[in-house]
Structure formats: C-alpha cells, structure tokens
SEPAPA-706483 format. One record per atom (N, C-alpha, C, O): residue number from 0; residue in three letters; atom name; x, y, z. Coordinates in pm, 1 decimal, m for minus. Atoms other than C-alpha are relative to their C-alpha. Layout:
- vexfi / zati / mitor / X / Y / Z
- NUM / ALA / CA / X / Y / Z $
...
//
This chain:
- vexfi / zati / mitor / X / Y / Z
- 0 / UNK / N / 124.0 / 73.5 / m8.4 $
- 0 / UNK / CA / m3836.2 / 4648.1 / 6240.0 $
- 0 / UNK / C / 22.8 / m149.3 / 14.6 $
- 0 / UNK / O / m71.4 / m219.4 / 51.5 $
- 1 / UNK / N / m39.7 / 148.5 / m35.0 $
- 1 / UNK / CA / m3650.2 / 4294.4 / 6262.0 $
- 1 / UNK / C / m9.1 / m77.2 / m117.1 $
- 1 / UNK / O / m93.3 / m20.9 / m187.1 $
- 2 / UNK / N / m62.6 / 48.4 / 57.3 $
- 2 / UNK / CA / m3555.0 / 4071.6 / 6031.4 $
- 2 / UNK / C / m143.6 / m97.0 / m79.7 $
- 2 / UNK / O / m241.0 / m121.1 / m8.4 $
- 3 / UNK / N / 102.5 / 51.4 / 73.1 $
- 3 / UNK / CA / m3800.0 / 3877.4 / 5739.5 $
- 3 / UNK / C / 69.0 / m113.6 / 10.5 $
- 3 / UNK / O / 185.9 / m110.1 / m28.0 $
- 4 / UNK / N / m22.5 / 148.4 / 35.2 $
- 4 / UNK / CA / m3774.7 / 3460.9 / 5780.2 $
- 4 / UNK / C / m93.7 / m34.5 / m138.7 $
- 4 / UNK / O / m70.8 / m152.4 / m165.5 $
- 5 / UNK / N / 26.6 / 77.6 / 108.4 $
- 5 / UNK / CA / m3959.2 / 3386.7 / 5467.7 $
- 5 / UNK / C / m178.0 / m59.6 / 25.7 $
- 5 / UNK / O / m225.2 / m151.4 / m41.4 $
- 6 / UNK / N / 75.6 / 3.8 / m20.7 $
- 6 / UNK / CA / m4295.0 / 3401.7 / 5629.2 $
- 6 / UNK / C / m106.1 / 33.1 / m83.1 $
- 6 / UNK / O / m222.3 / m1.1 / m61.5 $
- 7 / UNK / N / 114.0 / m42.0 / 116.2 $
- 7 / UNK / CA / m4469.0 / 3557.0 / 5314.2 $
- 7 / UNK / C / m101.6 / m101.0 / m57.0 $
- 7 / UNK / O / m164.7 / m202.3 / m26.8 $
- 8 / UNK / N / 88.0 / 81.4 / 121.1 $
- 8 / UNK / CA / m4638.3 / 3457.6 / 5040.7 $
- 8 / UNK / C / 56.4 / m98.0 / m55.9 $
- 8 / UNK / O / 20.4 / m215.5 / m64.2 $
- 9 / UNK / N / m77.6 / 56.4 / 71.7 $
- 9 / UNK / CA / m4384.2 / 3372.4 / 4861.9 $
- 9 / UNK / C / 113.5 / m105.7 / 102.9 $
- 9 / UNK / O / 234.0 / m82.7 / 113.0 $
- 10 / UNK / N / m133.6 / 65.5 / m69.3 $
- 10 / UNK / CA / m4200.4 / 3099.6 / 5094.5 $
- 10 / UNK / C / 37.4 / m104.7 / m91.5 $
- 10 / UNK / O / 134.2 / m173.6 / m59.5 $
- 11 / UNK / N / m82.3 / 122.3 / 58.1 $
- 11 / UNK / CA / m4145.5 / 2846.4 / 4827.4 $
- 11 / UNK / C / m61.6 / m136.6 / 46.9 $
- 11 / UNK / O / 4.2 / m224.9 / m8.3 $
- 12 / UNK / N / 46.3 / 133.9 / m21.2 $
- 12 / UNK / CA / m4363.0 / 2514.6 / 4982.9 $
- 12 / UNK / C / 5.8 / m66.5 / m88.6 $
- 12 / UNK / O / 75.7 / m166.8 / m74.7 $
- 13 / UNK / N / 2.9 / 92.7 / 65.2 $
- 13 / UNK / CA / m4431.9 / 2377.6 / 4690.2 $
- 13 / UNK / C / m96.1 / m63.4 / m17.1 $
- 13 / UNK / O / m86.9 / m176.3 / m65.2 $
- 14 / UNK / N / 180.3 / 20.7 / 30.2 $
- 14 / UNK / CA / m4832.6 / 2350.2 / 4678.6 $
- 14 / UNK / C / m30.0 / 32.7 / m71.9 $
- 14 / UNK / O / m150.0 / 13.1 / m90.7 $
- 15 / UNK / N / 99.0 / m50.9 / 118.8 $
- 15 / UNK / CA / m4894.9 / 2502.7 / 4394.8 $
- 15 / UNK / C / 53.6 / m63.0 / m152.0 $
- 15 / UNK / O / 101.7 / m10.9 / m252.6 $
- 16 / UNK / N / m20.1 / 74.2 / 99.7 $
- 16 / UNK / CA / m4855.6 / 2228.6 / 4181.7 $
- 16 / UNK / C / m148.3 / m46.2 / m120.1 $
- 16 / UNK / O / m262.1 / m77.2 / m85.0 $
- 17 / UNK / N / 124.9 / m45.3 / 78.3 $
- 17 / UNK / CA / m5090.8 / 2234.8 / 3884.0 $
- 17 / UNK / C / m76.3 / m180.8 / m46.1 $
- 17 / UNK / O / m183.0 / m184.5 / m107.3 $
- 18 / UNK / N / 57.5 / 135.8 / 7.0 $
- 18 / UNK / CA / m5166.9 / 1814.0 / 3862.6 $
- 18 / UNK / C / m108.6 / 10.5 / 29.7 $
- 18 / UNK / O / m139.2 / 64.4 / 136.1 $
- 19 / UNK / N / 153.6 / 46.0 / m30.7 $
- 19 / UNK / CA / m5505.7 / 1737.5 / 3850.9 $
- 19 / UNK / C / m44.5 / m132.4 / 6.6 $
- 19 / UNK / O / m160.9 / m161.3 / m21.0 $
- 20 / UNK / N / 68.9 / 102.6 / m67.2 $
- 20 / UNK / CA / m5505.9 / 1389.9 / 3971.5 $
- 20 / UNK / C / 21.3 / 4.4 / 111.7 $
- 20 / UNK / O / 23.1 / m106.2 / 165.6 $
- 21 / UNK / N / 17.7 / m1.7 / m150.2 $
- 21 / UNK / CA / m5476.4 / 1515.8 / 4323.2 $
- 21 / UNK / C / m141.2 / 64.0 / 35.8 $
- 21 / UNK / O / m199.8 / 43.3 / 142.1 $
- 22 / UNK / N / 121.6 / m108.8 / m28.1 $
- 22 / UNK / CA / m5785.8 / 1769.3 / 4283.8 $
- 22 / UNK / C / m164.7 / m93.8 / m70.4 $
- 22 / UNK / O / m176.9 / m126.7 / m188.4 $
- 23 / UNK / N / 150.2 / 61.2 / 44.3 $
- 23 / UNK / CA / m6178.5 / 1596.2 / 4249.6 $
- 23 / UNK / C / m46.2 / 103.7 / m79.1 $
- 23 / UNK / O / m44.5 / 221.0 / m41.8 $
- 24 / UNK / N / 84.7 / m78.3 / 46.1 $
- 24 / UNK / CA / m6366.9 / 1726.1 / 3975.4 $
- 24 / UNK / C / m111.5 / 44.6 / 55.3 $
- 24 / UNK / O / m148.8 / 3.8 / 165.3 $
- 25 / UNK / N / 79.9 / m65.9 / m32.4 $
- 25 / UNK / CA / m6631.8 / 1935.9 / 3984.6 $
- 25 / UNK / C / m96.4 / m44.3 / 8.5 $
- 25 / UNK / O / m161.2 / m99.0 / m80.6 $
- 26 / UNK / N / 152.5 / 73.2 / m6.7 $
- 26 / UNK / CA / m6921.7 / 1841.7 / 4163.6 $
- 26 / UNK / C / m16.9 / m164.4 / 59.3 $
- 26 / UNK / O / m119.5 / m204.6 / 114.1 $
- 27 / UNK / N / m26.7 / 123.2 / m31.7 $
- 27 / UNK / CA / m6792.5 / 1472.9 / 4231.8 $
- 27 / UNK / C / m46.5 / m23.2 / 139.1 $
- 27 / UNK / O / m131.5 / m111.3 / 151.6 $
- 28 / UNK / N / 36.5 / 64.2 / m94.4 $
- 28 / UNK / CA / m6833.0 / 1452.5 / 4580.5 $
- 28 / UNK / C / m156.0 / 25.0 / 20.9 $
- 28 / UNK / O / m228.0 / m68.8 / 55.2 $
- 29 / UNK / N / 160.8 / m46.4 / 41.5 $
- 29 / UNK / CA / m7200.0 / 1649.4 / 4539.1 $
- 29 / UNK / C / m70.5 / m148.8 / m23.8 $
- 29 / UNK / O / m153.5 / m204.4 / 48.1 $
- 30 / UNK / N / 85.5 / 89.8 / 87.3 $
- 30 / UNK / CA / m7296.3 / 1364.5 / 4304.0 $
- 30 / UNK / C / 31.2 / m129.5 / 91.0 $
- 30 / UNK / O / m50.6 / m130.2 / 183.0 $
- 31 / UNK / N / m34.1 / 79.5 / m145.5 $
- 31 / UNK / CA / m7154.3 / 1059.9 / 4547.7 $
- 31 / UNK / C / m69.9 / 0.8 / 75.5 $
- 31 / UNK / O / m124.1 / m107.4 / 97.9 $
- 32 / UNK / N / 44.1 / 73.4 / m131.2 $
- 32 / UNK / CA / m7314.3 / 1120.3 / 4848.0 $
- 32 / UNK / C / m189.6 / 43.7 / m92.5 $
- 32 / UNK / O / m276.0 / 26.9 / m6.4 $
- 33 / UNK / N / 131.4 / m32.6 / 87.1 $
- 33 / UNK / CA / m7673.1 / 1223.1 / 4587.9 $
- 33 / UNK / C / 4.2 / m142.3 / m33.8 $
- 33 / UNK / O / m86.2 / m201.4 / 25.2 $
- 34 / UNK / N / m7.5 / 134.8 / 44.5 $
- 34 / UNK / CA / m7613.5 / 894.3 / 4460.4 $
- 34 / UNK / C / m64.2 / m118.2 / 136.9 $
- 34 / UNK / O / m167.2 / m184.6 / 148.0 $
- 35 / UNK / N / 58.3 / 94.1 / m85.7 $
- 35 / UNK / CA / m7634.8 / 698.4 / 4754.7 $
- 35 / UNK / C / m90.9 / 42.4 / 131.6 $
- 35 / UNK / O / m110.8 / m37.2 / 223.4 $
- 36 / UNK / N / 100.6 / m37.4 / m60.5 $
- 36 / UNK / CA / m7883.5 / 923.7 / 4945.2 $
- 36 / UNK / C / m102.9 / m78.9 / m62.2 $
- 36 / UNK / O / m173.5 / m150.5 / 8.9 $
- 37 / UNK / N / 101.8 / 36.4 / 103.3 $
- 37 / UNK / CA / m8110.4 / 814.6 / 4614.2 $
- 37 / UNK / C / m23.7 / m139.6 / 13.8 $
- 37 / UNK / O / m140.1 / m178.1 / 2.8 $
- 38 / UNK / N / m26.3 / 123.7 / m51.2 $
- 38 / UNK / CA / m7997.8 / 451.2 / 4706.3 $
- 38 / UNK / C / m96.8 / m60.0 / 67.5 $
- 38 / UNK / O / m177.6 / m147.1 / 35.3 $
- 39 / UNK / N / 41.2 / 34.3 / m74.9 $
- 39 / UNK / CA / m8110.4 / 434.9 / 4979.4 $
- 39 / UNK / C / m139.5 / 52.8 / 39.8 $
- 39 / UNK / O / m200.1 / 5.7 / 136.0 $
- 40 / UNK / N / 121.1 / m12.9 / m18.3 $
- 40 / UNK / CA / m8420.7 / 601.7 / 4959.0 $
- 40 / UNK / C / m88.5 / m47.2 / m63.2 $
- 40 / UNK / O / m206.0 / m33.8 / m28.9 $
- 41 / UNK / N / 48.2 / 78.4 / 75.1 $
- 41 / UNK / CA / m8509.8 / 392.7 / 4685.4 $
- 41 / UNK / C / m9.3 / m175.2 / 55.5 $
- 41 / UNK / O / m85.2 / m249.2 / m7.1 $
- 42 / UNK / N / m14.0 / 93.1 / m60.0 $
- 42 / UNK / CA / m8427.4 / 69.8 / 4914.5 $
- 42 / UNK / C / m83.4 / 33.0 / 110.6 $
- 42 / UNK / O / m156.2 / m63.4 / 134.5 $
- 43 / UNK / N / 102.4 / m6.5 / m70.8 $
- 43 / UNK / CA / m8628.5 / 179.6 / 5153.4 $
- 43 / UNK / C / m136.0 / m10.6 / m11.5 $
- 43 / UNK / O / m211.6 / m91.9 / 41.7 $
- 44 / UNK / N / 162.3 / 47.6 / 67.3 $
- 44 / UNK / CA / m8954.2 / 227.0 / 4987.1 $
- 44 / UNK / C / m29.1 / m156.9 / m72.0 $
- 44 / UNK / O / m141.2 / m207.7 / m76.2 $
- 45 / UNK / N / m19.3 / 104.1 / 80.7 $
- 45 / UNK / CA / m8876.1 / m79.1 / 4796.0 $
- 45 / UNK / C / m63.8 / m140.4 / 168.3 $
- 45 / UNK / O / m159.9 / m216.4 / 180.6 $
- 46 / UNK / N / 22.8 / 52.4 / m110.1 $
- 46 / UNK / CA / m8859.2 / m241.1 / 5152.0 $
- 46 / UNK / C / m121.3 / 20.7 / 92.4 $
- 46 / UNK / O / m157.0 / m59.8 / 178.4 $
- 47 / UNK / N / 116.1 / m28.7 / m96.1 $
- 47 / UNK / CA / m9146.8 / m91.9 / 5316.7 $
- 47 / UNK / C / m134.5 / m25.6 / m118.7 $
- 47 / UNK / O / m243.7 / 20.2 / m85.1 $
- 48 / UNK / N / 77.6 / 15.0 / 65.3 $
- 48 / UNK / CA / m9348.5 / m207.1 / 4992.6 $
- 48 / UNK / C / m13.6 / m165.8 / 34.5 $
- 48 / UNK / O / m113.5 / m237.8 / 36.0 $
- 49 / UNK / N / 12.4 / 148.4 / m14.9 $
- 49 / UNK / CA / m9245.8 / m548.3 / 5066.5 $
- 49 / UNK / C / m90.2 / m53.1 / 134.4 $
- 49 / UNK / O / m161.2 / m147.8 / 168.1 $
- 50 / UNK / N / 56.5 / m4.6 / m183.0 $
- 50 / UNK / CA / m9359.6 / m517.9 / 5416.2 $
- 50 / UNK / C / m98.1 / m15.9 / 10.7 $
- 50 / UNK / O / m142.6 / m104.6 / 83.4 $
- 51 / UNK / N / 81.3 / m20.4 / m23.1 $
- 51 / UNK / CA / m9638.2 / m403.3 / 5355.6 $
- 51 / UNK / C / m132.2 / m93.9 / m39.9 $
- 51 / UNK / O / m246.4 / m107.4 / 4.1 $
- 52 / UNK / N / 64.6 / 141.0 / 110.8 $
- 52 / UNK / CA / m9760.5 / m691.6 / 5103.7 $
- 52 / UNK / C / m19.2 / m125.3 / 68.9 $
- 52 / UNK / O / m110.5 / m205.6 / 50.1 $
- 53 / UNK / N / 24.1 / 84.9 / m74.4 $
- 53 / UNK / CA / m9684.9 / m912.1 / 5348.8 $
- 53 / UNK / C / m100.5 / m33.2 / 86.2 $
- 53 / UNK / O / m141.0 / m149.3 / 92.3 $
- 54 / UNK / N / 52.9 / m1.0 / m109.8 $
- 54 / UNK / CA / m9892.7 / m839.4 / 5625.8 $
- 54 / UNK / C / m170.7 / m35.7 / m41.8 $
- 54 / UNK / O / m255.8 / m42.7 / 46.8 $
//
C-alpha cells in the first residue's frame, strides 16, 4: 500500500500548545466590535440632535 510519511494526526507540529496568551477569551471579539457599533450609534444620534437644534 506504500509507505506512511507522517501525514497523520500525530505528525508532531507543535500546535497544541496549551498557553492562553495566544487564544482571546471568550466572547472578546463579540464584545469589541458591540462596543463600538454602540459608539457609534450613540455619536450619531448625539450628532443628528445637534443638527437638528440648529436649524
């Protein structure tokens, strides 16, 4: 059937390193771009209140 190079599972890379300051907690990027969706939808109204006072 020909010969196994090490193509498995098991080749040994070296990714399965268990550090968790390479991995984002849970939810982090979720909350980030929620954050500055909220931002900016709060700068907007804020801005279109000013606008509107003006006129």
């Amino acid at each position: 059937m020909g010969k196994n190079h090490g193509n498995g599972n098991n080749s040994g890379n070296g990714n399965n390193s268990s550090s968790g300051s390479e991995l984002p907690q849970t939810g982090e990027t979720q909350l980030t771009i929620s954050l500055i969706v909220g931002i900016a939808i709060l700068a907007s109204v804020a801005g279109a209140t000013v606008y509107n006072k003006k006129k």
